[in-house]
C-alpha positions in Angstrom: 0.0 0.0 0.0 1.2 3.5 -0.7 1.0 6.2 1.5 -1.7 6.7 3.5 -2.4 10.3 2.4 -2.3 9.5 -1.3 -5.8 7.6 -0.8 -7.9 11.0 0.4 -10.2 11.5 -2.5 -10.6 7.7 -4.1 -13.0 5.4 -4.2 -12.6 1.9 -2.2 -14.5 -0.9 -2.8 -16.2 0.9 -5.3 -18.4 2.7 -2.6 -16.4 4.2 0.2 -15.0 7.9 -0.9 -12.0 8.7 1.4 -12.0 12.2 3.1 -9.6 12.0 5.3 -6.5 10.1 7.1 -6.9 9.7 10.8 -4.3 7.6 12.1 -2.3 4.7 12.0 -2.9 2.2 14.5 -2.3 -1.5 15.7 -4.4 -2.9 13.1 -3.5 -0.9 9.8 -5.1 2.6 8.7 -8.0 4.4 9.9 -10.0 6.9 7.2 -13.1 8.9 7.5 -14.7 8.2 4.6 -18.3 8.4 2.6 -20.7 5.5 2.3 -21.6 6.9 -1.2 -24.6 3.8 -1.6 -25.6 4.7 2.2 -25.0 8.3 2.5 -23.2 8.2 6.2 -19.9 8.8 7.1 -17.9 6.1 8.3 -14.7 4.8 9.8 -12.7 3.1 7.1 -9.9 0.9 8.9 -7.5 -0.7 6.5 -4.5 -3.7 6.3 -2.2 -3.4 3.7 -1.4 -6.6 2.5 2.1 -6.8 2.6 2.1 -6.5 6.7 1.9 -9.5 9.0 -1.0 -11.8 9.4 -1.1 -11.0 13.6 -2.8 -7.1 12.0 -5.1 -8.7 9.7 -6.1 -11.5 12.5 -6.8 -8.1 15.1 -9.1 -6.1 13.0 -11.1 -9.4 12.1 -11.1 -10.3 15.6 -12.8 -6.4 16.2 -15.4 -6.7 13.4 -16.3 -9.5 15.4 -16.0 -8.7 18.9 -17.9 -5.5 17.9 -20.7 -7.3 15.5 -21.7 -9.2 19.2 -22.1 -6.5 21.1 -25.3 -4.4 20.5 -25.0 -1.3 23.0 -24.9 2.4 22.5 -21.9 2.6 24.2 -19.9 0.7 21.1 -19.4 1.8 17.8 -21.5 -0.6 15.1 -19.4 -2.5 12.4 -21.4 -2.1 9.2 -19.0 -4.5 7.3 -16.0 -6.0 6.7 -13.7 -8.9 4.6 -10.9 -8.5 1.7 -11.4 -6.1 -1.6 -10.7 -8.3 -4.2 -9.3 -5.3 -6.2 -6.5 -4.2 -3.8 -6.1 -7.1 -2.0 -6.8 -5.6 1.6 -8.4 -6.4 4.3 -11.0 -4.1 5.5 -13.4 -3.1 8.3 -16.2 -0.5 8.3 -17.5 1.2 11.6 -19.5 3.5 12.7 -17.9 7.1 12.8 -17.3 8.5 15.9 -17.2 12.1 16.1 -15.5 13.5 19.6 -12.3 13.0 21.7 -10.2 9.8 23.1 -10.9 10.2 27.0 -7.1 10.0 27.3 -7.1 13.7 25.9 -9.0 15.2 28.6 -7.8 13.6 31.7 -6.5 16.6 32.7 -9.8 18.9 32.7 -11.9 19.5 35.4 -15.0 16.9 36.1 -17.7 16.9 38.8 -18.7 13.9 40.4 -22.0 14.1 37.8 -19.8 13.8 35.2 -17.6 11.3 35.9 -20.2 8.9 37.2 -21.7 9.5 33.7 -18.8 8.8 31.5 -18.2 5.4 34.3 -21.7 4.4 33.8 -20.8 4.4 29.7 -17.8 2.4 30.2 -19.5 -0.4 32.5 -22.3 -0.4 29.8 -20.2 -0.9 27.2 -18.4 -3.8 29.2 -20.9 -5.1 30.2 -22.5 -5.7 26.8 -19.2 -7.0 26.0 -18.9 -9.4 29.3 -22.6 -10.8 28.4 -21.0 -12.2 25.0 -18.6 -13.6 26.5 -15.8 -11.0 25.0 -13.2 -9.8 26.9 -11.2 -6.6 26.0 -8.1 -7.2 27.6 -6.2 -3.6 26.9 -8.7 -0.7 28.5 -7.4 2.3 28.3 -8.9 5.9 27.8 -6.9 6.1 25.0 -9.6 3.3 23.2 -12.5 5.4 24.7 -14.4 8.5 22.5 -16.3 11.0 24.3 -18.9 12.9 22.0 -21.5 14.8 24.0 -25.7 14.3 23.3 -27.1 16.4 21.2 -28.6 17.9 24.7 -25.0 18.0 26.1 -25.1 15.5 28.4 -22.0 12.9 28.1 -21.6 9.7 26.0 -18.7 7.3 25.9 -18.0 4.7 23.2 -15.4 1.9 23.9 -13.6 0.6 20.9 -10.1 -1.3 20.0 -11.4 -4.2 20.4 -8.2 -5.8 17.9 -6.9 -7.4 21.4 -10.1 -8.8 22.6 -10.5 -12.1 24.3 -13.6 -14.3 22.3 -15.1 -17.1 24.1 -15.1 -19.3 21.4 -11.3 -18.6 20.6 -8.4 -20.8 22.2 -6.8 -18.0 24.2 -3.2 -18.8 22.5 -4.4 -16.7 19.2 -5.0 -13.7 21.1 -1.7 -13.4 23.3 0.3 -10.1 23.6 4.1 -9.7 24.3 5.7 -8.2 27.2 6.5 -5.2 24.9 2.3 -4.9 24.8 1.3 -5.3 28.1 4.0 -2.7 28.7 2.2 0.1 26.4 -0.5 1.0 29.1 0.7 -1.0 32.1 -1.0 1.9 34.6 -4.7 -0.2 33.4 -3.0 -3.6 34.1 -4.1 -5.6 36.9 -1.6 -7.0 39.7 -2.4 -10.5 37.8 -2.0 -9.5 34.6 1.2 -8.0 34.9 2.2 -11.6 37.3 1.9 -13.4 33.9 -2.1 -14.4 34.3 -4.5 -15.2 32.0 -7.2 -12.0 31.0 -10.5 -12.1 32.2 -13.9 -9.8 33.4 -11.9 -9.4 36.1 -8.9 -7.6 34.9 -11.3 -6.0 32.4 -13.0 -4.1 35.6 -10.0 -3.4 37.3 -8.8 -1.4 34.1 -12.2 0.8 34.0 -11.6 0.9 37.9 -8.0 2.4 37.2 -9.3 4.4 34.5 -11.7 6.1 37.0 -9.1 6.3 39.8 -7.5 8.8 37.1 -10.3 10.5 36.5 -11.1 11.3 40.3 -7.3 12.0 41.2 -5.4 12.8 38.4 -2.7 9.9 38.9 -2.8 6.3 38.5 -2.7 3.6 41.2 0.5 2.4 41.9 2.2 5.0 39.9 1.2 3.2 36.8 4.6 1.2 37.4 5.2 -2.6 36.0 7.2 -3.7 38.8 5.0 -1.8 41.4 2.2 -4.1 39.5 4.1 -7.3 40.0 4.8 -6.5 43.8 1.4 -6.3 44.8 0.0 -9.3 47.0 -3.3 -10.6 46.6 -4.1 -9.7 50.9 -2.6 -5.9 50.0 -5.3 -3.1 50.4 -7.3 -2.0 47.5 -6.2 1.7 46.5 -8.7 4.8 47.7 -9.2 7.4 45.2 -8.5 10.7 47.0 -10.2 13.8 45.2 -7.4 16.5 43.9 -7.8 19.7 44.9 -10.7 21.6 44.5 -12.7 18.0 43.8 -15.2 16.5 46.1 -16.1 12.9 45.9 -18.4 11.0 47.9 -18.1 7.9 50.2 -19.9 5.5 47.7 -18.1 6.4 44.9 -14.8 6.5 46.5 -15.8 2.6 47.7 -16.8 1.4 44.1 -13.8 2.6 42.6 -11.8 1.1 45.2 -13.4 -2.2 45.2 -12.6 -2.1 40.9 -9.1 -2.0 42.4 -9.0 -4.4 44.6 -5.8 -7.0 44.3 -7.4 -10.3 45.0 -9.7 -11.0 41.9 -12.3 -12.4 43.9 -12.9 -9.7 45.8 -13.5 -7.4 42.6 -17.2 -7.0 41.3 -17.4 -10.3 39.5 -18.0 -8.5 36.0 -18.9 -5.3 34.4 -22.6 -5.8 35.2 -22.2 -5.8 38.9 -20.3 -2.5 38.5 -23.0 -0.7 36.3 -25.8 -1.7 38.2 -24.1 0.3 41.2 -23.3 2.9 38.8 -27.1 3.3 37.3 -28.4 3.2 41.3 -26.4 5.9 42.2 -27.2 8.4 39.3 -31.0 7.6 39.7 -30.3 8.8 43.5 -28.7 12.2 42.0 -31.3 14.8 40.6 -31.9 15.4 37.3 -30.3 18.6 37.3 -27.3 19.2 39.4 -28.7 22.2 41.4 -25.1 23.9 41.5 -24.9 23.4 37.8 -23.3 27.2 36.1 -26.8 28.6 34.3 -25.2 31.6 32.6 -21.7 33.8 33.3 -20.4 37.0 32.7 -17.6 39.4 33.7 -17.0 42.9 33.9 -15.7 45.3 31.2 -12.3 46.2 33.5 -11.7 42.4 34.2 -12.5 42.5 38.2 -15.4 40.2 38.9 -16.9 37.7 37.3 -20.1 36.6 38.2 -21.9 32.9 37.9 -25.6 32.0 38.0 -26.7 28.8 38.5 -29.2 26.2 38.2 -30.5 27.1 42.3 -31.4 30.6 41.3 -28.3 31.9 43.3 -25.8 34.5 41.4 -22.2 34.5 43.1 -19.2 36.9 42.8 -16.0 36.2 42.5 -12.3 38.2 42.5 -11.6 37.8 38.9 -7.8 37.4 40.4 -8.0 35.5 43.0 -11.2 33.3 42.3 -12.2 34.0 45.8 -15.9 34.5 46.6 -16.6 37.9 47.2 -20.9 37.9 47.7 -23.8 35.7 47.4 -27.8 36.3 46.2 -30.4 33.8 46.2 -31.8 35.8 43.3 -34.3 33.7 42.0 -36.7 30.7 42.5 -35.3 28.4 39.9 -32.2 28.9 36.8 -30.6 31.9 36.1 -31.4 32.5 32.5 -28.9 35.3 31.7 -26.5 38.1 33.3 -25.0 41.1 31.5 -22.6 44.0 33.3 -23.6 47.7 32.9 -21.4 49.2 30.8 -18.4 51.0 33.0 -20.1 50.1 36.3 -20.1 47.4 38.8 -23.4 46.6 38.7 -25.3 43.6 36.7 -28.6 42.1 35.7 -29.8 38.4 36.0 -32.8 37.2 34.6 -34.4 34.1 35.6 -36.7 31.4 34.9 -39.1 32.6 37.7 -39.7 35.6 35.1 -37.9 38.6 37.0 -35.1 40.9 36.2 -33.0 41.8 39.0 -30.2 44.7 39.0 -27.2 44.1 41.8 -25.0 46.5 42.5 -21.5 44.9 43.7 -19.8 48.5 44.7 -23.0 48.6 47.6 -23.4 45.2 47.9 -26.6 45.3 47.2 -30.0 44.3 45.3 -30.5 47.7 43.2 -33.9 47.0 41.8 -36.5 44.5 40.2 -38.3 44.5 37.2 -41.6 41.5 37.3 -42.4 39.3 34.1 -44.1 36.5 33.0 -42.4 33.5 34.5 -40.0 31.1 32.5 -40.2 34.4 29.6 -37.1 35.7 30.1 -34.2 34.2 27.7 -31.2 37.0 27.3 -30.9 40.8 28.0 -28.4 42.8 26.6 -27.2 46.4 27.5 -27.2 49.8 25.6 -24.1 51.3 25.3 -24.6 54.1 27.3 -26.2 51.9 30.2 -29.7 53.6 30.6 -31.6 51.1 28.6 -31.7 47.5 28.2 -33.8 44.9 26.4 -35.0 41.5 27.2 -35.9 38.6 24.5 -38.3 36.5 25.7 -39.1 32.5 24.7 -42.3 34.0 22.7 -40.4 35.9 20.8 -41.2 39.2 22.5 -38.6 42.2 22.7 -39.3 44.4 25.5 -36.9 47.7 25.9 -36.8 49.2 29.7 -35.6 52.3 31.7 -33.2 51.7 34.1 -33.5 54.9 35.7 -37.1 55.0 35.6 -37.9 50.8 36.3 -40.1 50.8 33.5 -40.8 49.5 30.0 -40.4 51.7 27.0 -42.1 49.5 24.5 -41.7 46.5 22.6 -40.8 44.9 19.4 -42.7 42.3 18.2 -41.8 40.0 15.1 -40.3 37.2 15.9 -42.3 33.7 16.0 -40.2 31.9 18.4 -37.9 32.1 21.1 -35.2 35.4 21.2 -31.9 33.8 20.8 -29.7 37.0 20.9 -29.4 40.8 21.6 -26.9 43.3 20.3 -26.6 46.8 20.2 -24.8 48.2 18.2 -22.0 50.7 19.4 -23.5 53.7 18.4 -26.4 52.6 21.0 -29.4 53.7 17.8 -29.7 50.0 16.4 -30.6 46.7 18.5 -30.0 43.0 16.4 -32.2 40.3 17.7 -32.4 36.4 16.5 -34.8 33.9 17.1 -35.0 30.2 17.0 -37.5 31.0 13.6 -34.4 31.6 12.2 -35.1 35.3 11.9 -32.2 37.9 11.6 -33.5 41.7 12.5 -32.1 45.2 13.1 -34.0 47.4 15.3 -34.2 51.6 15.3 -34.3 51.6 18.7 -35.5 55.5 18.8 -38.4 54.9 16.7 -39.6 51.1 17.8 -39.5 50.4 14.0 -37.7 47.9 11.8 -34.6 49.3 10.4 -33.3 46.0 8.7 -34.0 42.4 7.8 -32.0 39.4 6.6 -33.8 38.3 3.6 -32.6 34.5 4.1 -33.6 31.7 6.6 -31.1 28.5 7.4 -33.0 27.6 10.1 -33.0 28.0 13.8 -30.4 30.5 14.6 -29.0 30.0 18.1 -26.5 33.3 18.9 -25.1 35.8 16.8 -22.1 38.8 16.8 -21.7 41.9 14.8 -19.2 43.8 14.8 -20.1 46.7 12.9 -23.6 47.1 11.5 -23.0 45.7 8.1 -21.5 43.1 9.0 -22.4 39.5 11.1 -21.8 36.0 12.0 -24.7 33.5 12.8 -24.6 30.4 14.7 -27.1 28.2 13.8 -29.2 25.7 16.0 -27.5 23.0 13.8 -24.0 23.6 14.8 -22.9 25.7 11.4 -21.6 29.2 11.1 -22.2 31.9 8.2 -21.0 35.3 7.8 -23.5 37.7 6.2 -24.7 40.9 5.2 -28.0 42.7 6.3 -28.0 43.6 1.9 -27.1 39.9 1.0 -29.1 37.7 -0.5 -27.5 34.7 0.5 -24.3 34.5 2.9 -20.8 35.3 1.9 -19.8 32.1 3.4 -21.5 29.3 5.6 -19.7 26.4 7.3 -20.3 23.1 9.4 -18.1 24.0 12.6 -19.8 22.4 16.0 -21.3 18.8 15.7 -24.2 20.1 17.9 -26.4 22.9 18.5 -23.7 26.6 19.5 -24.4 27.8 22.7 -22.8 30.8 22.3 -20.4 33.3 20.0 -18.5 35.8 20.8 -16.4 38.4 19.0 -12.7 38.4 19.0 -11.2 41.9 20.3 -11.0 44.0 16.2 -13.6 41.9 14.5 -11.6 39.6 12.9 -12.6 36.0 14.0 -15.4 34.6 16.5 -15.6 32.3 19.3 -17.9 29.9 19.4 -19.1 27.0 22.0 -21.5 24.1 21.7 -23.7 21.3 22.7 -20.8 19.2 21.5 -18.4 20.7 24.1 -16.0 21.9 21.8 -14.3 25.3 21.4 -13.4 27.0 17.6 -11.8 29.7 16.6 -13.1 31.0 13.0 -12.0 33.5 10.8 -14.8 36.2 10.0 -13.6 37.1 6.6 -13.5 33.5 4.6 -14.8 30.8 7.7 -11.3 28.9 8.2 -10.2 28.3 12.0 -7.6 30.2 13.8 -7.0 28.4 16.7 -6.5 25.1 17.4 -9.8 23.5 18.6 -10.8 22.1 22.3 -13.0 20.0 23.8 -14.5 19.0 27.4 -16.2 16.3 28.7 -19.6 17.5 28.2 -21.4 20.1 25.8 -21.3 23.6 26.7 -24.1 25.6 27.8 -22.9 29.2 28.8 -19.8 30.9 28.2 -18.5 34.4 28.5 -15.5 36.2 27.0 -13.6 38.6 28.3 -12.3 40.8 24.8 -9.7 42.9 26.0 -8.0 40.0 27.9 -9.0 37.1 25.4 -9.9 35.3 28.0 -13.2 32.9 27.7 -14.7 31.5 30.8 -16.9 28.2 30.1 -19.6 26.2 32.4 -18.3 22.8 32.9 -21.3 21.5 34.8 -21.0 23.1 37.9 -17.2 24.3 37.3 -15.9 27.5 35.9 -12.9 26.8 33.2 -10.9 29.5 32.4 -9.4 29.5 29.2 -6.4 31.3 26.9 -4.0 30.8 24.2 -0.4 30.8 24.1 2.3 30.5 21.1 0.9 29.4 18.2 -2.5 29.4 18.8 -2.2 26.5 21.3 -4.8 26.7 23.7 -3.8 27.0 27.9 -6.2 26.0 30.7 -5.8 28.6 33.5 -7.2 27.4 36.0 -10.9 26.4 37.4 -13.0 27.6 40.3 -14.6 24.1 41.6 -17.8 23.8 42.9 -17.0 23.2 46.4 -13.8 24.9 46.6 -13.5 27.8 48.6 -9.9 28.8 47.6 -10.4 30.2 44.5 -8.8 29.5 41.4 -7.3 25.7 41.1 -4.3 25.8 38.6 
């Protein structure tokens, strides 16, 4: 086989067109590629056939593994066998759009969220368990996190080239020393003695897998002869939170059990372990209470301010992280907050219908302005600070007096939900975007309609502008466009999130925008032509609110009920800050 890049653009098999080359793993090449027959996009893996017969025998032995288990937490093999044409072995799978697990170790996670992505693993295992199929080499590196489209976390186990079959003598599928070396920090005590795999070792690696998760280290330092050392009658490790986390008894106990080093004292297969897992999340409301609702932070970078899911709105030191007030503003989420231009004081909306205006300066509630409840869906500022507007979830636009604590009037066009609100610097004209997938520009002195985009791409979700002729869209279906209110058509229009954007935001001079999604991914895109500027992130779940800070470049993101904060450094490479935990009390964690 020639180089892997010289296949992008043909045709294999006479039906799958080749996009792209992922990466070159155990078992040959990996492509994204085009069903053209089925219309899907897939994950081509392919053996050239010069290599040894050990690479074609692995992906085989996946197509099968994976063609037994029927779970949402495993990819599906559509197909696979040898093209007569090119003589190579080949296996199709189900595309997988997200991260490996291995690259987010690192981040941030709440207790929510990893007993999520655990309860995906032990699903996945389970499945695998029940078919008699054992993986043999867990690792997050074989695991892809791609959020819901509502946000919420899935995980996807694959690499399932090592696995153990039932009805396979176990001398076909053994690995060398150099193997069990490769990610010996997932490696039972047993395994690395010389024993046999089983479900057993298969649960100690999700157990070590989770250990990381919760700590940040491995057990046993992730060392081979640490491994070998350990007696059967030693104590199972205990996950200890790192700072700034907080984990609970029971989970501490499950993963600890996972760990133990006698066998027999592990749960006896992945079942066990995800029937605990699925108990304990049905215990957990719905809706982490202390779940971040909505974010902003000042214009002269001093506070930054979270609501959340309980209706309270907290300060914070933008420096230090340290908690500097507390409201209970409202009797259920906070919907939106915005700064006052130049001023320290702020306005939350919530789903109990009310506007309320704090003042941090007097540490004080400033004043309250009565809706309809579960109305209110953004506000947005004037320039000068005297008026602001609300959108509403019926598609209402109301404008109000701050001085005065009344409404001025309202604007009334849109069929659906208010997405977005802009002024425009000049303070005369107010943008507004609906879920109808309306773009308009208000003349905010006469109440009147001043412009209108003349084309519809469906549900638009947030918006930025930058001057008045010019904006970008984010659309409800995760794609971007850059238009004019005079176009007919936009100048350019892009797939950028694989779920519904949450947010954009303006880079400092108009030339790019930040976006976030449901798909918990961060982009950078150029304004002008659509290409990315920055290399792109991800988290462990999608992204519901996000602020960002212009002047500083610094964008602050809702990770359940975390605060990320988030720069870039030389060439574009992006730099996690630091956090502000839920239950941490010391301000930022680095």
């Amino acid at each position: 086989m020639t180089e892997p890049q010289s296949w992008i653009g043909s045709l294999f098999a006479s039906k799958f067109l080749i996009e792209s080359f992922v990466a070159e793993g155990s078992q040959g090449y990996v492509f994204r590629a085009q069903d053209t027959l089925l219309g899907r996009t897939v994950a081509l893996k392919l053996v050239p056939g010069q290599v040894d017969a050990k690479r074609k025998a692995r992906l085989m032995r996946e197509a099968v593994a994976l063609s037994r288990i029927r779970t949402e937490h495993a990819p599906i093999v559509y197909e696979a066998g040898l093209d007569s044409y090119s003589g190579m072995d080949y296996a199709v799978f189900e595309w997988l759009d997200g991260a490996q697990l291995s690259s987010l170790i690192g981040l941030p996670i709440s207790e929510d969220q990893v007993l999520r992505l655990a309860a995906s693993l032990a699903g996945a295992l389970s499945a695998a368990h029940a078919n008699g199929i054992v993986h043999r080499e867990l690792h997050p590196a074989a695991v892809i996190v791609s959020p819901k489209a509502d946000g919420s976390t899935q995980a996807k186990v694959y690499d399932f080239g090592l696995a153990k079959l039932e009805d396979e003598v176990s001398a076909g599928v053994q690995t060398n020393p150099g193997e069990l070396q490769r990610y010996v920090g997932y490696l039972s005590p047993e395994r690395a003695r010389g024993s046999e795999p089983d479900q057993q070792s298969d649960v100690y690696a999700l157990g070590a897998m989770l250990y990381e998760l919760c700590t940040g280290a491995l057990p046993y330092e992730g060392r081979f002869e640490r491994l070998q050392a350990v007696e059967v009658s030693s104590k199972a490790p205990l996950p200890k939170a790192r700072p700034g986390f907080a984990l609970s008894p029971m989970l501490q106990a499950a993963v600890s059990r996972a760990l133990s080093p006698d066998p027999q004292e592990r749960f006896a297969n992945a079942a066990k372990l995800d029937e605990l897992l699925q108990a304990m999340l049905r215990e957990r409301p719905l809706r982490n209470p202390r779940s971040i609702t909505a974010v902003t932070v000042d214009q002269r970078n001093l506070h930054v301010v979270v609501g959340r899911a309980d209706g309270s709105v907290e300060v914070y030191a933008r420096d230090t992280g340290l908690q500097q007030m507390r409201w209970a503003a409202h009797r259920g989420p906070v919907t939106a907050l915005t700064f006052r231009p130049d001023t320290e004081e702020f306005l939350s909306a919530g789903e109990d219908g009310y506007i309320q205006l704090f003042s941090i300066s007097e540490s004080c509630r400033a004043g309250t302005w009565p809706g309809l409840r579960g109305t209110q869906f953004t506000l947005a500022f004037s320039p000068h600070g005297y008026i602001f507007a609300t959108g509403e979830r019926n598609g209402r636009i109301r404008l109000w007096s701050l001085l005065e604590q009344r409404p001025l009037g309202e604007l009334s066009m849109h069929q659906d939900a208010v997405t977005a609100l802009h002024f425009l610097p000049e303070g005369r004209f107010l943008a507004s975007a609906s879920e109808d997938g309306t773009l308009l520009l208000w003349d905010v002195g006469s109440m009147t309609l001043a412009e209108r985009a003349t084309w519809n791409r469906g549900p638009v979700s947030h918006f930025a502008m930058h001057v008045r002729e010019r904006f970008v869209v984010a659309f409800r279906d995760g794609s971007l466009a850059m238009s004019r209110w005079s176009s007919e058509a936009p100048l350019w229009h892009h797939p950028v999130h694989r779920g519904a954007v949450t947010r954009l935001f303006e880079q400092h001079g108009g030339q790019a925008v930040f976006s976030v999604g449901l798909d918990g991914a961060i982009h950078c895109t150029d304004v002008f032509d659509g290409s990315e500027r920055r290399v792109a992130l991800f988290h462990f779940e999608g992204i519901h609110t996000a602020h960002l800070h212009t002047a500083s470049e610094r964008l602050y993101v809702s990770n359940d009920s975390n605060l990320l904060r988030w720069t870039w450094g030389p060439n574009s490479v992006p730099i996690l800050e630091g956090f502000l935990p839920e239950h941490g009390r010391s301000g930022w964690v680095s």
